[in-house]
C-alpha positions as CSV (number, residue, x, y, z in Angstrom):
1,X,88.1,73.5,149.2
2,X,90.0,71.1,151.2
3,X,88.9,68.1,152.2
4,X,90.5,64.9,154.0
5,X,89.8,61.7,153.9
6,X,90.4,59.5,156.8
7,X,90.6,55.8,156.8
8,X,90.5,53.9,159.9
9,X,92.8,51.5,161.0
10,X,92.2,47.8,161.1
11,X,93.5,44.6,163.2
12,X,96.4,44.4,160.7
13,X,97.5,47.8,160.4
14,X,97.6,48.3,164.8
15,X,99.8,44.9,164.6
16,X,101.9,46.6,161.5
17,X,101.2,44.0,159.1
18,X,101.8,45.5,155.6
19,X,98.7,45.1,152.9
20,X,98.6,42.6,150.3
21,X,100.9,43.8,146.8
22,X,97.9,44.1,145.1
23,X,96.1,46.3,147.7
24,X,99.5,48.6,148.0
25,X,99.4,48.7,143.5
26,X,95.8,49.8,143.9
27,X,96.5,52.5,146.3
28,X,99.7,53.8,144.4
29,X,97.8,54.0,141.7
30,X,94.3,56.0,142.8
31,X,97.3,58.1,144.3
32,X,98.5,58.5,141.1
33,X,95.3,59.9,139.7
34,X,94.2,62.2,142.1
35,X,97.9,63.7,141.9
36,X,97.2,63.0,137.8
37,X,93.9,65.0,138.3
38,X,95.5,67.9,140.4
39,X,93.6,67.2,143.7
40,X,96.1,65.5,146.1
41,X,97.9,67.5,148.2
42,X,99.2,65.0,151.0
43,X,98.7,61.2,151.6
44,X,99.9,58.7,154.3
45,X,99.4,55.5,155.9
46,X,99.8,56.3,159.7
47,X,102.0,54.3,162.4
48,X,100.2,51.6,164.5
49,X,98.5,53.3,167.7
50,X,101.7,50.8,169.7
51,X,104.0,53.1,168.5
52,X,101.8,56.6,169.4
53,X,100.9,59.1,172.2
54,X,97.9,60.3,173.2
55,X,98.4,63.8,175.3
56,X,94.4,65.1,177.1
57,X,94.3,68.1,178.9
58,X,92.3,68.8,181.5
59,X,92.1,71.5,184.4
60,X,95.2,73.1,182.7
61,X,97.6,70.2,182.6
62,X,98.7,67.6,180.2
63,X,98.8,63.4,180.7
64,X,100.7,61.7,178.6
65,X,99.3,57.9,177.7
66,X,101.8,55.7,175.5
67,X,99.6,53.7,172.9
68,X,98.7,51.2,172.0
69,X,95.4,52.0,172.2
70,X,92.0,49.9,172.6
71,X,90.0,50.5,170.1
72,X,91.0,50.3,166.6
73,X,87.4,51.1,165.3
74,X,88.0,55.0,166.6
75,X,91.8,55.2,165.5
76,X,93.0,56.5,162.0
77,X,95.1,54.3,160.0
78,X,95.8,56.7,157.1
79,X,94.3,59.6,155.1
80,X,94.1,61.2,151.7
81,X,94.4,65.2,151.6
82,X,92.8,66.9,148.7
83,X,92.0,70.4,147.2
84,X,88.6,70.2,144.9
85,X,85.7,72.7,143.6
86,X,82.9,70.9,145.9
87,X,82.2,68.5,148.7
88,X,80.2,66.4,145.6
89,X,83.5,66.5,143.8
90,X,85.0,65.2,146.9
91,X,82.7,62.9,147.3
92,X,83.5,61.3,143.8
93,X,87.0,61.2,144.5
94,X,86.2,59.2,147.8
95,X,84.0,56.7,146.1
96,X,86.6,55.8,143.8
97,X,89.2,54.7,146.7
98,X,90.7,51.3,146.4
99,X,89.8,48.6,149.4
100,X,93.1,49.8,151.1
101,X,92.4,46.6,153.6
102,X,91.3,44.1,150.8
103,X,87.7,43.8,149.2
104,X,86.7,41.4,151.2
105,X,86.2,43.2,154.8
106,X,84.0,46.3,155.1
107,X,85.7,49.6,155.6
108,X,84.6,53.1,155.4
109,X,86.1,57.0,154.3
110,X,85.5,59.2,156.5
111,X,85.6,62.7,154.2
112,X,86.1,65.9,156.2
113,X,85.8,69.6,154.6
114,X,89.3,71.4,156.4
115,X,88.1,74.6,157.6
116,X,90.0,77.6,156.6
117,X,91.7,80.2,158.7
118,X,89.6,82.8,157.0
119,X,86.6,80.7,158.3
120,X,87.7,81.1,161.8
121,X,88.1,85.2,161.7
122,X,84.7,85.7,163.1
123,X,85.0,83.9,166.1
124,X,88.6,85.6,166.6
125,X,87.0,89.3,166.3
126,X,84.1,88.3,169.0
127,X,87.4,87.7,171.4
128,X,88.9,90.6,170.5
């Protein structure tokens, strides 16, 4: 099972301040045990929202709007990509994630199970 785990991105990160050392040592080295443990498959921090594009779609056409963008509390900083037995195991791995904007400001993970191609089959034979 895959799962992701997003972080959201903070006042700092949207302005492109970098994190403390100690925060970055932290992070390399929970990195370092899930790849240790077999589990990570992908991780990155994310460019600020100043630097990004958001493209909706509506009544078949595209519109383009150049970042940056509003609200930081709905915007993902970074994220964590791993392959484990369980959403418990997950769940573990999660809990174990260093305070990637310091200790002292609340943060959350936001863990999401990838769905599968496989998982999407039945809805392609109902098209079909």
């Amino acid at each position: 099972m895959r799962f992701i785990m997003l972080v959201r991105a903070s006042k700092d990160s949207e302005t492109g301040k970098l994190p403390d050392p100690e925060v970055v040592a932290a992070v390399m080295k929970y990195r370092e045990e899930l790849k240790q443990a077999g589990v990570l498959l992908d991780v990155a921090a994310l460019s600020p929202t100043a630097e990004s594009a958001r493209i909706r779609f509506s009544g078949g056409k595209s519109i383009v709007t150049d970042g940056p963008f509003a609200e930081t509390k709905e915007v993902v900083g970074g994220y964590w990509l791993i392959s484990v037995k369980s959403k418990t195991e997950a769940i573990e791995w999660a809990k174990r994630a260093p305070q990637s904007c310091g200790a002292d400001k609340e943060w959350a993970i936001e863990l999401r199970q990838l769905r599968e191609l496989e998982q999407l089959e039945p809805a392609v034979t109902k098209v079909a």
